[in-house]
Every structure is written in C-alpha cells, then in structure tokens.
PyMOL Python script that loads the backbone (N, CA, C, O; Angstrom):
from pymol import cmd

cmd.read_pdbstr("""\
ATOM      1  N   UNK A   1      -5.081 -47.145 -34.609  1.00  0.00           N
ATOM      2  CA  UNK A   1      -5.840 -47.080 -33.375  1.00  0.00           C
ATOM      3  C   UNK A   1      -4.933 -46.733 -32.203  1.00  0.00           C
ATOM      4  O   UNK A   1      -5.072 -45.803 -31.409  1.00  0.00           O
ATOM      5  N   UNK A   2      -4.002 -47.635 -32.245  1.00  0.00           N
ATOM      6  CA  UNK A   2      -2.946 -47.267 -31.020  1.00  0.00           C
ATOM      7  C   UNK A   2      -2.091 -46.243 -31.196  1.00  0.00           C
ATOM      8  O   UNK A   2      -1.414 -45.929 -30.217  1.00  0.00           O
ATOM      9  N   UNK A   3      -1.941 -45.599 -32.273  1.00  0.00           N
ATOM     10  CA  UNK A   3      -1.190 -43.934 -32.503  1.00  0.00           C
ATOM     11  C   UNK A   3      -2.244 -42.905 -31.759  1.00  0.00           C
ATOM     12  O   UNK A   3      -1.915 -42.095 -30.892  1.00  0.00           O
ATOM     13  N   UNK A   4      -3.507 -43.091 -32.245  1.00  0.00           N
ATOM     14  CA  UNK A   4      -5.220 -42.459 -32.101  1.00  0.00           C
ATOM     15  C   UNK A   4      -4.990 -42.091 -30.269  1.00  0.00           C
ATOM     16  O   UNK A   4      -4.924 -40.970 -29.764  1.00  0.00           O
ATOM     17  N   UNK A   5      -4.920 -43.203 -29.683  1.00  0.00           N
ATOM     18  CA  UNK A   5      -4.726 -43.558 -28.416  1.00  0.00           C
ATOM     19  C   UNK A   5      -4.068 -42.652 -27.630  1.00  0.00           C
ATOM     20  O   UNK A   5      -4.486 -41.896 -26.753  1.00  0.00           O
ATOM     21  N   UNK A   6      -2.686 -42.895 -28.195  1.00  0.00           N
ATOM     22  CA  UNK A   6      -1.389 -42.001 -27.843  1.00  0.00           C
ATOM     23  C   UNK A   6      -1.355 -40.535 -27.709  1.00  0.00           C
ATOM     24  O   UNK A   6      -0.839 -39.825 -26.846  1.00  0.00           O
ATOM     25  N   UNK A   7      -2.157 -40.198 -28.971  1.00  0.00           N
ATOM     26  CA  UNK A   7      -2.451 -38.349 -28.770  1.00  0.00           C
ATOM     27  C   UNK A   7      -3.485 -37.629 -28.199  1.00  0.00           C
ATOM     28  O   UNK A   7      -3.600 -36.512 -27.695  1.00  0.00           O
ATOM     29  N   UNK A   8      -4.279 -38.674 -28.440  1.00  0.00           N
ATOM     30  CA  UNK A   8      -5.605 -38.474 -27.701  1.00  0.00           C
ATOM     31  C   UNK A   8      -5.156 -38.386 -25.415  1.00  0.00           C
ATOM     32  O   UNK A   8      -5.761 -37.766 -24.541  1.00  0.00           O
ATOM     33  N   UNK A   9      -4.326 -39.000 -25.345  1.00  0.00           N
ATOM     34  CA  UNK A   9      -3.813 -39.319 -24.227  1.00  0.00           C
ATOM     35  C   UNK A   9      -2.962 -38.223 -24.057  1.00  0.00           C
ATOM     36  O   UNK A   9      -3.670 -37.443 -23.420  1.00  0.00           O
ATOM     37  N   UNK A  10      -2.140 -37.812 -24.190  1.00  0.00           N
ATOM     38  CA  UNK A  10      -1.435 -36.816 -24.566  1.00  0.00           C
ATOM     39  C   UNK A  10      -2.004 -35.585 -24.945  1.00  0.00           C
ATOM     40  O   UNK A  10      -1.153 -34.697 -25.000  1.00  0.00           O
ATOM     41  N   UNK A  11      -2.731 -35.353 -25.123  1.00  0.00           N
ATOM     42  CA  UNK A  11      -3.669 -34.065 -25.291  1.00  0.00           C
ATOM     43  C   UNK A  11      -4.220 -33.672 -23.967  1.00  0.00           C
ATOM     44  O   UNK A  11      -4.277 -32.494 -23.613  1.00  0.00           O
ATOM     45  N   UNK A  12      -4.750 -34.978 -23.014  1.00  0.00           N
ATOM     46  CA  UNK A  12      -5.095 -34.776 -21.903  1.00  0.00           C
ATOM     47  C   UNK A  12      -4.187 -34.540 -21.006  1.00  0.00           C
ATOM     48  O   UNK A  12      -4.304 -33.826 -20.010  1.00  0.00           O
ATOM     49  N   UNK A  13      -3.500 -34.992 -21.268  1.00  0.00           N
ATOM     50  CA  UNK A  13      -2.586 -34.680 -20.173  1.00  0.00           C
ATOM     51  C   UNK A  13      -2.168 -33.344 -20.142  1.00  0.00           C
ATOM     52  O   UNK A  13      -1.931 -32.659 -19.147  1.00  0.00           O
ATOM     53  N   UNK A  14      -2.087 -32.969 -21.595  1.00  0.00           N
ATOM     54  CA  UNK A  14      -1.405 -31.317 -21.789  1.00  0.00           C
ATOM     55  C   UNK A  14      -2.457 -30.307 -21.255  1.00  0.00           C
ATOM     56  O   UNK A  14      -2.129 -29.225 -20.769  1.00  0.00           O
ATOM     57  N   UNK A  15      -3.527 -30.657 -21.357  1.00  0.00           N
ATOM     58  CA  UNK A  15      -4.889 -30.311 -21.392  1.00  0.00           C
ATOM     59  C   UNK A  15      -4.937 -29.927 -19.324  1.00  0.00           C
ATOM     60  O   UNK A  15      -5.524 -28.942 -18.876  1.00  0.00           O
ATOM     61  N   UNK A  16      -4.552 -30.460 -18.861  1.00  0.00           N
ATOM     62  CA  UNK A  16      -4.505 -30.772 -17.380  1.00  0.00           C
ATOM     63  C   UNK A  16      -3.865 -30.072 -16.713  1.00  0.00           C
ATOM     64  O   UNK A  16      -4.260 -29.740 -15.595  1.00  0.00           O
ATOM     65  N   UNK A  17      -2.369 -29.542 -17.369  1.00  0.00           N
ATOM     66  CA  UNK A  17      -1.359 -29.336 -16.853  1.00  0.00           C
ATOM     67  C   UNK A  17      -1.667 -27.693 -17.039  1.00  0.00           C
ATOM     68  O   UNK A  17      -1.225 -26.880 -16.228  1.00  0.00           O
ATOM     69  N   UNK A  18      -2.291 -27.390 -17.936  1.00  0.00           N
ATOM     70  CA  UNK A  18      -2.862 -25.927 -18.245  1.00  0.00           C
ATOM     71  C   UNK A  18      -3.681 -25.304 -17.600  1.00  0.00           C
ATOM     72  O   UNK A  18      -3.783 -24.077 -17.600  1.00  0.00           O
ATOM     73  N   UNK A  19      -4.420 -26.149 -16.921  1.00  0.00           N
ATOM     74  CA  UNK A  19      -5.727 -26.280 -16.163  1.00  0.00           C
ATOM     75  C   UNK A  19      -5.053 -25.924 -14.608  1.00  0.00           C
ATOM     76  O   UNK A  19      -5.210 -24.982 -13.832  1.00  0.00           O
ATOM     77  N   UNK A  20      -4.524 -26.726 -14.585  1.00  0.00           N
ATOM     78  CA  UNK A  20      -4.000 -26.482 -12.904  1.00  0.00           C
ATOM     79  C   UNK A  20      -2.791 -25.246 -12.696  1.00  0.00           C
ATOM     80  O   UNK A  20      -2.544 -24.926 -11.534  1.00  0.00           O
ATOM     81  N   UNK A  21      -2.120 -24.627 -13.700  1.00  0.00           N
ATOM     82  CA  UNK A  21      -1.590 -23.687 -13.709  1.00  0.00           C
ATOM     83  C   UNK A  21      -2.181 -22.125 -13.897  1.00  0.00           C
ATOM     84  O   UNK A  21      -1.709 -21.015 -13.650  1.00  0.00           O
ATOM     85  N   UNK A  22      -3.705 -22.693 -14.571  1.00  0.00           N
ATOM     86  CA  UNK A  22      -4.383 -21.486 -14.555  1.00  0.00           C
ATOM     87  C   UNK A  22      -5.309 -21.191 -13.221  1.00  0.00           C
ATOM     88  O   UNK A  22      -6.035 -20.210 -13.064  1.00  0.00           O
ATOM     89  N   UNK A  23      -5.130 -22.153 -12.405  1.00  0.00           N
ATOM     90  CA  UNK A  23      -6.045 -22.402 -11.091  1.00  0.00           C
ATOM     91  C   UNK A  23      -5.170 -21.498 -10.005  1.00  0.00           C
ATOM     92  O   UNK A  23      -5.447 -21.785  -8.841  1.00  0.00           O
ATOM     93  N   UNK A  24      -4.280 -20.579 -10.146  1.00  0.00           N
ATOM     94  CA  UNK A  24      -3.429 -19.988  -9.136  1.00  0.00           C
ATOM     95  C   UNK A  24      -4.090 -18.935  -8.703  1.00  0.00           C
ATOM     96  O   UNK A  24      -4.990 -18.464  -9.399  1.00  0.00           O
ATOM     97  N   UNK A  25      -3.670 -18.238  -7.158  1.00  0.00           N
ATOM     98  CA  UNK A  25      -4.362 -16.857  -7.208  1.00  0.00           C
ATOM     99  C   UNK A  25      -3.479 -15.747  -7.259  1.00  0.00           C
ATOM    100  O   UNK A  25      -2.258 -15.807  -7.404  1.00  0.00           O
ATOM    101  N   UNK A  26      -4.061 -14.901  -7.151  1.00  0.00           N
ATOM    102  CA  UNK A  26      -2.903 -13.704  -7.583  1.00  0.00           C
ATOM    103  C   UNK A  26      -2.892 -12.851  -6.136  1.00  0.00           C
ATOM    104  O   UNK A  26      -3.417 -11.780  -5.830  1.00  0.00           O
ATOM    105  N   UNK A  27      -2.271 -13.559  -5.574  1.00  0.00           N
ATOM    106  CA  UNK A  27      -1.594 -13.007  -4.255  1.00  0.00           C
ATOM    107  C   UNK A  27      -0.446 -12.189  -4.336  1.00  0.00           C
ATOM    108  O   UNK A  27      -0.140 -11.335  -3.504  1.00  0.00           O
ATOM    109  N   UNK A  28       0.315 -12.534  -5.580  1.00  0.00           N
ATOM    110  CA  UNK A  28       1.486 -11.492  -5.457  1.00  0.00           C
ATOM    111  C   UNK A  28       1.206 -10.151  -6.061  1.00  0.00           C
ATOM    112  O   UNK A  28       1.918  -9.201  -5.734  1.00  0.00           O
ATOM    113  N   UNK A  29       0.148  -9.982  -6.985  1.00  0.00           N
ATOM    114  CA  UNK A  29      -0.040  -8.641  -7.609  1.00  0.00           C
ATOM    115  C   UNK A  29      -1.300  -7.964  -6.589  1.00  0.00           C
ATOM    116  O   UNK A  29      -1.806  -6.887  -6.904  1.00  0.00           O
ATOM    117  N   UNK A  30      -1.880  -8.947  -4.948  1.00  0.00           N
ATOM    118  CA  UNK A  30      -2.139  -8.198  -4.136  1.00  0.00           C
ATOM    119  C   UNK A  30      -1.563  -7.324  -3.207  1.00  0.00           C
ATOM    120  O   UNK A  30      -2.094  -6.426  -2.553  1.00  0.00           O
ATOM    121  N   UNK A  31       0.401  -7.978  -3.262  1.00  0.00           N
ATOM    122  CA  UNK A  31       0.977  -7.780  -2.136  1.00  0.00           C
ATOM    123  C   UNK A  31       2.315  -6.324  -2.600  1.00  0.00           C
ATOM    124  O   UNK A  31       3.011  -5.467  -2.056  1.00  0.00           O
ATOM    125  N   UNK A  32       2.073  -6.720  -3.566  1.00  0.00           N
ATOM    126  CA  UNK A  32       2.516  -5.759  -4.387  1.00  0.00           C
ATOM    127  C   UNK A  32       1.872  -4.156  -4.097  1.00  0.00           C
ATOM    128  O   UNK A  32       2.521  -3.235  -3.599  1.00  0.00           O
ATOM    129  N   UNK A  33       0.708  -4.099  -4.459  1.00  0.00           N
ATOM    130  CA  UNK A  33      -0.615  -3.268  -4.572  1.00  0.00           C
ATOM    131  C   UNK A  33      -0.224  -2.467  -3.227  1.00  0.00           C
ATOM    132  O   UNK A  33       0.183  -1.316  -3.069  1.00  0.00           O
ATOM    133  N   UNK A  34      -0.483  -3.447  -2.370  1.00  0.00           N
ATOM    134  CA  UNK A  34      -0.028  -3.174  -0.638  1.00  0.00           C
ATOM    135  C   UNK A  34       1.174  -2.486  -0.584  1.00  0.00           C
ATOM    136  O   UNK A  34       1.205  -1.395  -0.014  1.00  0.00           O
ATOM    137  N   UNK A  35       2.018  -2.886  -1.014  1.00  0.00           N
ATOM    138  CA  UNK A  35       3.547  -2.265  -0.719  1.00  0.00           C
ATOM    139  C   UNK A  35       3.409  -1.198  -0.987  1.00  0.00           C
ATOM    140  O   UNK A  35       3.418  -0.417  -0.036  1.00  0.00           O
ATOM    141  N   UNK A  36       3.219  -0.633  -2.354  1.00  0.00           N
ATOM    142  CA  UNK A  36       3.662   0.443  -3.045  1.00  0.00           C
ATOM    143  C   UNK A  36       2.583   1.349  -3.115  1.00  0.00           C
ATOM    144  O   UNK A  36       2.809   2.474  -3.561  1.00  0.00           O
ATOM    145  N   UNK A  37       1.343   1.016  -2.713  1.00  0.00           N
ATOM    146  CA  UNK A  37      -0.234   1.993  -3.095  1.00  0.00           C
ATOM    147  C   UNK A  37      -0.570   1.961  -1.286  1.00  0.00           C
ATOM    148  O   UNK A  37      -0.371   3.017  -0.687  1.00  0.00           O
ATOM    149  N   UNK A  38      -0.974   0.972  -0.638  1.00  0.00           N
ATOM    150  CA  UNK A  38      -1.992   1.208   0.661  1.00  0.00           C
ATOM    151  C   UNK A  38      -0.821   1.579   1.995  1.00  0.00           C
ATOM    152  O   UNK A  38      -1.217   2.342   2.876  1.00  0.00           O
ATOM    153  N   UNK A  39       0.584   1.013   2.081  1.00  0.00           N
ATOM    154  CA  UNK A  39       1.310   1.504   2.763  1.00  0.00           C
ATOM    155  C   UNK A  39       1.702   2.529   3.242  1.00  0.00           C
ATOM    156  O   UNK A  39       1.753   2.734   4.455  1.00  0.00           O
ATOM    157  N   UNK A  40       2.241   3.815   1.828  1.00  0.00           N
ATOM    158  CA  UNK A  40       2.550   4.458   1.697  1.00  0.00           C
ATOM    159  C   UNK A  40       1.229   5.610   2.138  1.00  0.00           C
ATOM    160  O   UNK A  40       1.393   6.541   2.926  1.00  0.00           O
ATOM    161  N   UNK A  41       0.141   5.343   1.549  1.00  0.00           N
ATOM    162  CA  UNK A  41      -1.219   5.913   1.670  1.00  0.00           C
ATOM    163  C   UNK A  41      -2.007   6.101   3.644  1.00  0.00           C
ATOM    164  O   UNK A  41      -2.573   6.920   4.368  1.00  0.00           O
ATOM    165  N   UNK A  42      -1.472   4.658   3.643  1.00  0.00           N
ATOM    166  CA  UNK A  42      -1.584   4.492   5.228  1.00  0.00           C
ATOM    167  C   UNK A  42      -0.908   5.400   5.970  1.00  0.00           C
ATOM    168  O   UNK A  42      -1.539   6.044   6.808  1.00  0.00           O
ATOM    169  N   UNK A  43       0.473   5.611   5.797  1.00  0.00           N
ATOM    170  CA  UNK A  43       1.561   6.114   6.571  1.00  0.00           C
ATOM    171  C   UNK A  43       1.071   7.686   6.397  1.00  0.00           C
ATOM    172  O   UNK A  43       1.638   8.438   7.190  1.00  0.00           O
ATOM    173  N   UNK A  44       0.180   8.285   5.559  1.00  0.00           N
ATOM    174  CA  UNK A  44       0.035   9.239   5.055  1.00  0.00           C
ATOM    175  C   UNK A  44      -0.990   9.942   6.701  1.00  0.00           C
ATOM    176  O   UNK A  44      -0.856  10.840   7.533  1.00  0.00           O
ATOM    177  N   UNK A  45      -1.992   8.796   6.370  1.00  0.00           N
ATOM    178  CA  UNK A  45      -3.399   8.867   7.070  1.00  0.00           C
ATOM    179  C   UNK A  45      -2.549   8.977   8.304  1.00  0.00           C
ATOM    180  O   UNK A  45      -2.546  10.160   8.644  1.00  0.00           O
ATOM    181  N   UNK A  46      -1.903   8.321   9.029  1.00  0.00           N
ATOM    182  CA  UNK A  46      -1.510   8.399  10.304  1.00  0.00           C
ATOM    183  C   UNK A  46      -0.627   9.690  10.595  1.00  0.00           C
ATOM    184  O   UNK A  46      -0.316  10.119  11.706  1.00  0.00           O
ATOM    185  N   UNK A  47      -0.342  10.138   9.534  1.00  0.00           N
ATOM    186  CA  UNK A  47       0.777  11.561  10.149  1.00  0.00           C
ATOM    187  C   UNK A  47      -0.538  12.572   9.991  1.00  0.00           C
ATOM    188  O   UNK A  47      -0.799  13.158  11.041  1.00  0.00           O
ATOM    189  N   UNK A  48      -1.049  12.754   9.335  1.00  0.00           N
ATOM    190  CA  UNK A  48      -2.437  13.511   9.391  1.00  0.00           C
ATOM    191  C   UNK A  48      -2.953  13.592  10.316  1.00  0.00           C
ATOM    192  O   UNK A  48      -2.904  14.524  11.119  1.00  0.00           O
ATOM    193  N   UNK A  49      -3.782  12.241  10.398  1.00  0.00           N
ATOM    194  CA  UNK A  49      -3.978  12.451  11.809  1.00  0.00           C
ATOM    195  C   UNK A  49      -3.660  12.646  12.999  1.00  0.00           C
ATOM    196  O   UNK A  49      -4.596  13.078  13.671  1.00  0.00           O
ATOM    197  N   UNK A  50      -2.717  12.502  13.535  1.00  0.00           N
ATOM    198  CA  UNK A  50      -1.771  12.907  14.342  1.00  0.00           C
ATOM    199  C   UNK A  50      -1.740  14.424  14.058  1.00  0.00           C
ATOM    200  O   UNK A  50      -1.772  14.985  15.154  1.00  0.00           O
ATOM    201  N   UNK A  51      -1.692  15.299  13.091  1.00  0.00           N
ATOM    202  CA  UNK A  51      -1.885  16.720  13.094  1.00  0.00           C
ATOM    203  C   UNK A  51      -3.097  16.755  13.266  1.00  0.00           C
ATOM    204  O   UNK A  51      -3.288  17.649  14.091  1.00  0.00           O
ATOM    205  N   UNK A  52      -4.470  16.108  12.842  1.00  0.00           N
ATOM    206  CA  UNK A  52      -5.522  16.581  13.084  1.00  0.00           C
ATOM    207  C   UNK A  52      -5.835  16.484  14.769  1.00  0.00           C
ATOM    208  O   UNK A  52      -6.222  17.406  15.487  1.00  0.00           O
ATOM    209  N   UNK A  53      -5.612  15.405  15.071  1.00  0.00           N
ATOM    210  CA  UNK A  53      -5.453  15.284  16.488  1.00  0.00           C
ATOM    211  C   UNK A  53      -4.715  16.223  17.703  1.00  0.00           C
ATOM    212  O   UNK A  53      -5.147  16.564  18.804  1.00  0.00           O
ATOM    213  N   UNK A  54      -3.217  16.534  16.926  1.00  0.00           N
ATOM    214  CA  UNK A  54      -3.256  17.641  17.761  1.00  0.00           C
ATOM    215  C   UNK A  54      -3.852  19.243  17.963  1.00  0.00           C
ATOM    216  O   UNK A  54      -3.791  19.971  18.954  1.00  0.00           O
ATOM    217  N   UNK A  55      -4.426  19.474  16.668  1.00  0.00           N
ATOM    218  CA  UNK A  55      -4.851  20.451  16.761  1.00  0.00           C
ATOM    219  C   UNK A  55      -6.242  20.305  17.172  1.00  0.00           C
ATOM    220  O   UNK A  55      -6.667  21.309  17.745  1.00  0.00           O
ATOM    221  N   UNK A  56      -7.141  19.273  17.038  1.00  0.00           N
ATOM    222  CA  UNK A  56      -8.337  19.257  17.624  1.00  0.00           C
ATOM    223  C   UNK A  56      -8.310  18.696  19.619  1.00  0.00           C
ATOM    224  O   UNK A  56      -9.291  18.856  20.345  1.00  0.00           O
ATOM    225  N   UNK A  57      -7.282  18.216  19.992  1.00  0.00           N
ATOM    226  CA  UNK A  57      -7.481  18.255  21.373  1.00  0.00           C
ATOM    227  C   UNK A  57      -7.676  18.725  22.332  1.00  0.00           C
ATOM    228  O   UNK A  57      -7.567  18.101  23.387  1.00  0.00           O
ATOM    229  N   UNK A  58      -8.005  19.897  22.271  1.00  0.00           N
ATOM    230  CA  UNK A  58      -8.810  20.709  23.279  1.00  0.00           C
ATOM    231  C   UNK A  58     -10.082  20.650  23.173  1.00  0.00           C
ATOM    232  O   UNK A  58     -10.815  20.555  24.157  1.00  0.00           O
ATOM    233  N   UNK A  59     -10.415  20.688  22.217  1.00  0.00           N
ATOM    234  CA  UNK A  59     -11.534  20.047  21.898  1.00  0.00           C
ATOM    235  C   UNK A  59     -12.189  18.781  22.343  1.00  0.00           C
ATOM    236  O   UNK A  59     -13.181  18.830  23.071  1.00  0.00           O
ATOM    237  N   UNK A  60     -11.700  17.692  21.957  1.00  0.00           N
ATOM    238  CA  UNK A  60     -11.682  16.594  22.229  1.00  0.00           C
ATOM    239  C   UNK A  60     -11.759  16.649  23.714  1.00  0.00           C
ATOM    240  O   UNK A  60     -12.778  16.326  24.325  1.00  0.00           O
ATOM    241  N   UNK A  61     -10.510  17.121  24.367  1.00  0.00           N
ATOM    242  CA  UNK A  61     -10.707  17.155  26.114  1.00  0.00           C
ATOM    243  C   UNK A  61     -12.191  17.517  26.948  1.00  0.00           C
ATOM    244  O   UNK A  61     -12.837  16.907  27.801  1.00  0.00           O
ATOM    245  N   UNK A  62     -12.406  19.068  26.110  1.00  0.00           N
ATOM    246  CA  UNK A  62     -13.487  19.110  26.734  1.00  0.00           C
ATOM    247  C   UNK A  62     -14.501  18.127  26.289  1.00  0.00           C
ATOM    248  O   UNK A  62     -15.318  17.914  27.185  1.00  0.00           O
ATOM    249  N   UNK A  63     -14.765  17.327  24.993  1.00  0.00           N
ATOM    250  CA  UNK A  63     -15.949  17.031  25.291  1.00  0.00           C
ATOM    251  C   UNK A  63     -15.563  15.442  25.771  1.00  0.00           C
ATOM    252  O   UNK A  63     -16.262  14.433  25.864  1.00  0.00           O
ATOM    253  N   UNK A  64     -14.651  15.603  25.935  1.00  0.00           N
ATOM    254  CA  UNK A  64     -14.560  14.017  26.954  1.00  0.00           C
ATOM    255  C   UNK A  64     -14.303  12.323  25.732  1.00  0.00           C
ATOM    256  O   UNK A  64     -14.517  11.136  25.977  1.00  0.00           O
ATOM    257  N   UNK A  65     -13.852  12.925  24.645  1.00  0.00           N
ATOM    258  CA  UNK A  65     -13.483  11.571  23.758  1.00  0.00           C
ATOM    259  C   UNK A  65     -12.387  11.763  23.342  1.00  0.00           C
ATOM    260  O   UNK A  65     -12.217  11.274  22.225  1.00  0.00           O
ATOM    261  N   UNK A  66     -11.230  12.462  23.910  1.00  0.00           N
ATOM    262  CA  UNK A  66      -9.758  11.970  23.400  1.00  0.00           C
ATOM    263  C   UNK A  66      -9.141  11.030  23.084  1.00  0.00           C
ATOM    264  O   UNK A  66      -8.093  10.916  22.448  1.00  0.00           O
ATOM    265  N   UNK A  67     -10.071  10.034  23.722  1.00  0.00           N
ATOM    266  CA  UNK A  67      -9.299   8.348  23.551  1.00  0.00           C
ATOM    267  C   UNK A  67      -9.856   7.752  22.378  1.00  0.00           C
ATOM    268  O   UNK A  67      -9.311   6.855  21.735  1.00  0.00           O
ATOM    269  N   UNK A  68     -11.240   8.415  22.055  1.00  0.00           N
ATOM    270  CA  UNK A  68     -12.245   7.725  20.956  1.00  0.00           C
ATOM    271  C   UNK A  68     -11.845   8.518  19.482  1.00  0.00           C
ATOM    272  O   UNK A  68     -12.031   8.024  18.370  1.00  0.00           O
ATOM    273  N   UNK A  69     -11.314   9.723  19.722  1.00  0.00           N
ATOM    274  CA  UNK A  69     -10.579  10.762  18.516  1.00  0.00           C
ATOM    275  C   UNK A  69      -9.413  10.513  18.243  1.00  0.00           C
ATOM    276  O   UNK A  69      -8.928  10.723  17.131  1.00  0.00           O
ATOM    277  N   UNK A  70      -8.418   9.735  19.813  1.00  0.00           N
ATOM    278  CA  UNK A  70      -7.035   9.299  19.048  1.00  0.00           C
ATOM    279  C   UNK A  70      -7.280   8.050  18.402  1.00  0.00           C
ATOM    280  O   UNK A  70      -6.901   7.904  17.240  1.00  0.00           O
ATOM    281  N   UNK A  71      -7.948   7.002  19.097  1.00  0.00           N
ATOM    282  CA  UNK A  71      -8.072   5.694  18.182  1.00  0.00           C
ATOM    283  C   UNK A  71      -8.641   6.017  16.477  1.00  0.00           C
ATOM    284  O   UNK A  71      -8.226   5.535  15.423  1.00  0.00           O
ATOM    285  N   UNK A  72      -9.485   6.791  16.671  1.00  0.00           N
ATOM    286  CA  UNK A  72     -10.102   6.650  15.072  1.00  0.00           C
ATOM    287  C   UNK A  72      -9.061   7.350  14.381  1.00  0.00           C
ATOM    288  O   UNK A  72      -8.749   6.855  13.298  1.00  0.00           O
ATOM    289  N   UNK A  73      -8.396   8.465  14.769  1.00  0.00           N
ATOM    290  CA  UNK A  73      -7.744   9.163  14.255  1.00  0.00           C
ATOM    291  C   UNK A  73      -5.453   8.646  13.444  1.00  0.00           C
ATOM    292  O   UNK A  73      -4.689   8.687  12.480  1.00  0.00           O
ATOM    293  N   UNK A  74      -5.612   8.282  14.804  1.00  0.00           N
ATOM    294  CA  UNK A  74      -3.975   7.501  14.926  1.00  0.00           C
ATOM    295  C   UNK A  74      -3.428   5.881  14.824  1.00  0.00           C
ATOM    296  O   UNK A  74      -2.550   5.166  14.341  1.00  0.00           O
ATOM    297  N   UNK A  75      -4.716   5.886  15.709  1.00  0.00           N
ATOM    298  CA  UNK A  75      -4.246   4.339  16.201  1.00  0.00           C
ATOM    299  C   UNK A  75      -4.830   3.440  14.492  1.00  0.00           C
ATOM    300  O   UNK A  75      -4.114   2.969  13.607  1.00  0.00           O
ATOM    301  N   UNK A  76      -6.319   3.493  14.578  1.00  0.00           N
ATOM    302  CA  UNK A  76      -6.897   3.048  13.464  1.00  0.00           C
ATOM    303  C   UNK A  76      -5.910   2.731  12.157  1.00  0.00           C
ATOM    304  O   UNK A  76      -5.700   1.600  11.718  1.00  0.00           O
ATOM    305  N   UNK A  77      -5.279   4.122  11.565  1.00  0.00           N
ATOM    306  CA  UNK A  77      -4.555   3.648  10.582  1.00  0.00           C
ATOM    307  C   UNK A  77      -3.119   2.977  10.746  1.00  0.00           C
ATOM    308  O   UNK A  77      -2.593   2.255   9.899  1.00  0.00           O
ATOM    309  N   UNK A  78      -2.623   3.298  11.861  1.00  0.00           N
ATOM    310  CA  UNK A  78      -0.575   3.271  12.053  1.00  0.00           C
ATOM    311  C   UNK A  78      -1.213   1.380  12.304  1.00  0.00           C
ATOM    312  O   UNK A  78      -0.331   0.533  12.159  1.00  0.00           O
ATOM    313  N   UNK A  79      -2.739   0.823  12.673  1.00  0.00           N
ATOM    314  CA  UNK A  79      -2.091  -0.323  12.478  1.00  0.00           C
ATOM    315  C   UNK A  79      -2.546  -0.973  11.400  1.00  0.00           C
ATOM    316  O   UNK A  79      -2.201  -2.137  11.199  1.00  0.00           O
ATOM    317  N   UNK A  80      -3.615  -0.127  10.326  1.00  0.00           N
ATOM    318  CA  UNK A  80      -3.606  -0.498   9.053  1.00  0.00           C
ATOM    319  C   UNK A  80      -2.103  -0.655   8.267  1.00  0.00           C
ATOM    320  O   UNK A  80      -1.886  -1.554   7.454  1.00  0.00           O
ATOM    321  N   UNK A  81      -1.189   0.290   8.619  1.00  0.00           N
ATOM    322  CA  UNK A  81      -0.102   0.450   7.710  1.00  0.00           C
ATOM    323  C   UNK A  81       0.870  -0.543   8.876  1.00  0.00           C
ATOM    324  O   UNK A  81       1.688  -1.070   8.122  1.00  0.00           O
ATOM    325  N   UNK A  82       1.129  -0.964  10.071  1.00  0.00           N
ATOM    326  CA  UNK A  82       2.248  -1.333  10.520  1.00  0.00           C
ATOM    327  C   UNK A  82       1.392  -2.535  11.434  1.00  0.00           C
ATOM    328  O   UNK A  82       2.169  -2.707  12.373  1.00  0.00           O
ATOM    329  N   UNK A  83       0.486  -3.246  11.614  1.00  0.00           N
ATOM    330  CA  UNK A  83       0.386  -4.241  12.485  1.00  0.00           C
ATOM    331  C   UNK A  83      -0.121  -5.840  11.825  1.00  0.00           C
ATOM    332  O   UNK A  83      -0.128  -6.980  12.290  1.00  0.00           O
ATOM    333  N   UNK A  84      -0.596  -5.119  10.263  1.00  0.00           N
ATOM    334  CA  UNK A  84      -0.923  -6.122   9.560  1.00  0.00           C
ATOM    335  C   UNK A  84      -0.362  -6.644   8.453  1.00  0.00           C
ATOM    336  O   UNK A  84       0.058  -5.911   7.558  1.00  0.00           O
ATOM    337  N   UNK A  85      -0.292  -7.992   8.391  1.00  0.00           N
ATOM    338  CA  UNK A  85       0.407  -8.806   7.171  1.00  0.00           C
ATOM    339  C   UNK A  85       0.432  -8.443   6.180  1.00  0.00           C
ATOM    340  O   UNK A  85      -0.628  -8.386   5.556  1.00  0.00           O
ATOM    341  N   UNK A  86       1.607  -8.047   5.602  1.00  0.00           N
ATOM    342  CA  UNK A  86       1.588  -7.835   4.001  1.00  0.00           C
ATOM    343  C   UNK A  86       0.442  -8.549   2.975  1.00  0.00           C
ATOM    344  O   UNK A  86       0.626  -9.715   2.629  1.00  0.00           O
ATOM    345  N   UNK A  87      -0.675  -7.848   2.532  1.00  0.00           N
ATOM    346  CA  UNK A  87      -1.367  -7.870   1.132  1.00  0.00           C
ATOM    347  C   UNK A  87      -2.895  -8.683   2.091  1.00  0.00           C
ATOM    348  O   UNK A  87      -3.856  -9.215   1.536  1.00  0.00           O
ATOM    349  N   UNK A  88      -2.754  -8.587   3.124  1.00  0.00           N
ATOM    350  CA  UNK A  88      -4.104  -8.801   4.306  1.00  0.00           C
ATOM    351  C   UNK A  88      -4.750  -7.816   4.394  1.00  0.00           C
ATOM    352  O   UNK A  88      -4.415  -6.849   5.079  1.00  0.00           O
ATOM    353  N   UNK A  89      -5.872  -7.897   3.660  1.00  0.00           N
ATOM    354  CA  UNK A  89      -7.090  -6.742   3.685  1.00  0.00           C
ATOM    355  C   UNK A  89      -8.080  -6.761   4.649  1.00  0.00           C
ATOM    356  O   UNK A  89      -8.962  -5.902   4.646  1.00  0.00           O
TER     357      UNK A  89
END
""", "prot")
cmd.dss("prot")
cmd.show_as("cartoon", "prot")
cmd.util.cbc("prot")
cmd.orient("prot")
C-alpha cells in the first residue's frame, strides 16, 4: 500500500512538472520571425516608398495631401520597422 502511495505520488508530481513546462508561449520564435522576415521587409517598404513618394510629389502638391501620402507612404512603415518593440505586432 505504502510503495502504491509512493508512485502514485510521484507520477503526479512528474505529471505537473510537464504540464507547466508545456504552458510556455512562444515569444521567441515570434521575435525571431520579426528580426529576420518583417524587419528586413519593413526596411524594404520604407525605401520604396520614399521613391514612390518622390516621384509622385507633384502630384501630391497639387492635390493638396503631401502630408497624408508621406505618412502612409514613409512614415507608416520606417515606424513599423524602427519605433516598435521587437516581435510587437
């Protein structure tokens, strides 16, 4: 009975310790993701735009949204890629 006890006790416990190690989140294979895929991708979007921007600003001037064509265009991504916390979506 008291061996019975012992493993039975011991099972739980092992049982527990598995449990709470499988309870983690996977923040590092988000931050990862970030580094090497949305950064690089980001940095992409912002030099683009910045060419699309300069070549559409005359445009833009006349119709009076240069500020609304650079934000969507420049600003929008340079602070997707440079103002926000690593693996913060």
């Amino acid at each position: 009975m008291k061996k019975a006890l012992i493993i039975i006790a011991t099972d739980l416990f092992a049982f527990t310790a598995t449990l709470s190690f499988a309870a983690t989140d996977n923040q590092d294979a988000a931050m990862i993701g970030d580094i090497l895929i949305l950064r690089p991708v980001g940095l992409l979007a912002t030099v683009l735009g910045a060419l699309v921007q300069g070549i559409g600003l005359p445009v833009s001037l006349a119709g009076g949204n240069a500020k609304e064509a650079g934000d969507a265009l420049v600003v929008a991504p340079a602070k997707f890629t440079f103002a926000r916390p690593v693996g913060d979506f």
